[in-house]
N, C-alpha and C positions, 0 to 999 in steps of 0.2 A: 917797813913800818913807818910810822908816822904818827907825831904832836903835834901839839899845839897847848902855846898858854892863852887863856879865854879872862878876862875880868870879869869877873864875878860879884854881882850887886847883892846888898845885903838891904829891906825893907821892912816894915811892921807893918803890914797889908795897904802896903802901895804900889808892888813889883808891877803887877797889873796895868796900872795906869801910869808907873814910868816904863815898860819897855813898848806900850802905846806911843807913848810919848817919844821914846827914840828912834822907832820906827817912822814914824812922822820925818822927822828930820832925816833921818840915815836912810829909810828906803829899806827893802828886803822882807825879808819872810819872817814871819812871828810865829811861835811855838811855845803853847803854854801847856802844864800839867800840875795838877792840881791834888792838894794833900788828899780828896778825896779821889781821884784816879788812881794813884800810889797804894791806897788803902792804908793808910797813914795815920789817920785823926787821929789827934791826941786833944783837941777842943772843938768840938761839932761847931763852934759861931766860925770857925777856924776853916771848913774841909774846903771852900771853894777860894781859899788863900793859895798862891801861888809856888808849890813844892818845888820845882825847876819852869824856867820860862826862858829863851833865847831870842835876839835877833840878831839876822846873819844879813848883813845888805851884800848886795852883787859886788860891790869894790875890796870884799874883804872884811870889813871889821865884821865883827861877832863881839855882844855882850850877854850873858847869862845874870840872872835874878833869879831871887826868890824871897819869900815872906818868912821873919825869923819867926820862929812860934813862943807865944806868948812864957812857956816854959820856961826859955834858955834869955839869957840876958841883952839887952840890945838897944843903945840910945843916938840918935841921928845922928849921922857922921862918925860915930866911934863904931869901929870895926864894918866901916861902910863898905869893904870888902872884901872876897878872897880872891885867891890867883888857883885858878882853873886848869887842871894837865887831863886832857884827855886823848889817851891813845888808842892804837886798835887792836894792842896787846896783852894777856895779860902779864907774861912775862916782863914784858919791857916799863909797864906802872908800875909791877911788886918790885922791881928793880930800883925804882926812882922812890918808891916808901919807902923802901929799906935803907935808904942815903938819908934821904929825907926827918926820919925817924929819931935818928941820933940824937939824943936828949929831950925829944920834942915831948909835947904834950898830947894826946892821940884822943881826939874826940870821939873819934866813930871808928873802928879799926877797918882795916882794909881788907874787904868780903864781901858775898853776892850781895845784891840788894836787889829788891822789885824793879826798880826800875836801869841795874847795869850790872853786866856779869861779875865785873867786882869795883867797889864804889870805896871812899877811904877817906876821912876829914882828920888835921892834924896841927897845928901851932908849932912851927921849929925854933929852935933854941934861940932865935932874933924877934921872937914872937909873930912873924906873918902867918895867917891860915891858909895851908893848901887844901885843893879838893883836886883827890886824884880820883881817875876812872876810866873805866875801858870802855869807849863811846860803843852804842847799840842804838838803832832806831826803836824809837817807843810806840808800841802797839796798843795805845791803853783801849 
């Protein structure tokens, strides 16, 4: 089996044009999917805002974004990220919620989602936001 912790950018409809932008510099491949791919919208001005986006450059680094939706609370720099665990299990993620979990705060509980067989967003008792998930290629 196999992880990986990924950074995870946090935006108000700019994820877009920063991971443009890191690509620019860093090189590598760009993958974007969008709240309207997902089937997601919760604000139609919102569907072509960035639901998960990656870039992976060939030396390695990988950073993941996405656009916080106008819902949930969100002001530059504060909470400009989470830390990213995606594995190819799902044993071995429910494994890491369930450590993880102790005291925490559990945004999104850890379950299938459209876009990863089980997907889990949470705040641990030190306040950092994880997002765990069991990586899947996306077919949207």
């Amino acid at each position: 089996m196999s992880v990986k912790a990924v950074t995870h950018l946090n935006f108000r409809g700019d994820a877009r044009a920063a991971l443009t932008f890191y690509r620019s510099v860093f090189g590598g491949d760009m993958s974007v999917v969008t709240y309207r791919d997902t089937g997601d919208v919760q604000d139609p001005s919102q569907a072509d805002q960035v639901s998960w986006g990656q870039v992976r450059a060939e030396s390695g680094l990988c950073l993941m974004a996405y656009d916080v939706p106008s819902n949930l609370p969100w002001e530059r720099g504060e909470n400009a990220f989470f830390v990213s665990v995606r594995g190819d299990g799902a044993e071995e993620i429910t494994g890491y919620w369930e450590k993880l979990s102790a005291g925490a705060t559990v945004h999104r509980p850890l379950a299938p989602s459209p876009w990863a067989p089980l997907y889990g967003m949470l705040s641990d008792r030190f306040g950092v936001t994880w997002v765990l998930d069991v990586a899947s290629e996306y077919h949207g």
